[in-house]
N, C-alpha and C positions, 0 to 999 in steps of 0.2 A: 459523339455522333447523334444522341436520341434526340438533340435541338434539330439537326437538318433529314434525320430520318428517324423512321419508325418501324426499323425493322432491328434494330441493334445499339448499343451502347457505345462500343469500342470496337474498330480496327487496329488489327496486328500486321503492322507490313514487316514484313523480314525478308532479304536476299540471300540466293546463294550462288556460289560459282559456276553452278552446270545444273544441269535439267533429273540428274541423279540425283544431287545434293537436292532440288528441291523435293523429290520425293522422301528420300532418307530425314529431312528434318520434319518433314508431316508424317513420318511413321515416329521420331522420335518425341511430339509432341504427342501425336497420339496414342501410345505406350505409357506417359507419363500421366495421361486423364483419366486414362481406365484405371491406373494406382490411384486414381484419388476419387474414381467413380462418377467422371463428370464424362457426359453422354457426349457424342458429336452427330447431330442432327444430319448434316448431309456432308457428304466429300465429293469434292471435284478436281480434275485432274492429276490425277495417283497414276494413270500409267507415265510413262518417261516424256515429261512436260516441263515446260517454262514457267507453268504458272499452275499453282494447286492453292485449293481452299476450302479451310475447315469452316462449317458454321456451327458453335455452340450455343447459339440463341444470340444472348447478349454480347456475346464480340463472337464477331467473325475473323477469322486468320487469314491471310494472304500471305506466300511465300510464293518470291518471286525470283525465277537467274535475270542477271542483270541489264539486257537489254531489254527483254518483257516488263522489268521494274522501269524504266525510261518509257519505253513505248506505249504504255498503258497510264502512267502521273498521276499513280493515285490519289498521290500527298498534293498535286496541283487541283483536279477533280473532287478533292474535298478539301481545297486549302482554309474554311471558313469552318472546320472543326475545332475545336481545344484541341491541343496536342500536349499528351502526356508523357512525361519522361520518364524515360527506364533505367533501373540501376538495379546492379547486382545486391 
């Protein structure tokens, strides 16, 4: 992302099934940063939503339930990023 912006490094898209689940995996990320001591600058959308996001400075997090993931194209809206691949 730091070639088309300059506010961040990397986006994290991640979906989930319902507007619960997207809260439950931004609590479970955020449980997982505080073990490691890595701060989260701002949160949005934490009460029962479609779309919530962490910003850690250099990547910002986006979970999204699945029509909000379509209606919103993040990954078309920055189709001109590198895209990096995840593996366990």
């Amino acid at each position: 992302m730091r070639k088309l912006v300059n506010f961040c490094d990397y986006f994290v898209i991640c979906s989930a099934s319902s507007d619960r689940q997207v809260v439950a995996i931004a609590d479970g990320i955020e449980e997982g940063l505080l073990k490691l001591n890595v701060r989260i600058r701002h949160k949005q959308g934490l009460k029962i939503s479609t779309w919530a996001l962490l910003d850690l400075g250099d990547v910002v997090v986006h979970i999204f339930e699945g029509e909000a993931r379509e209606f919103y194209g993040l990954e078309h809206l920055w189709q001109d990023a590198a895209k990096v691949k995840w593996e366990k």
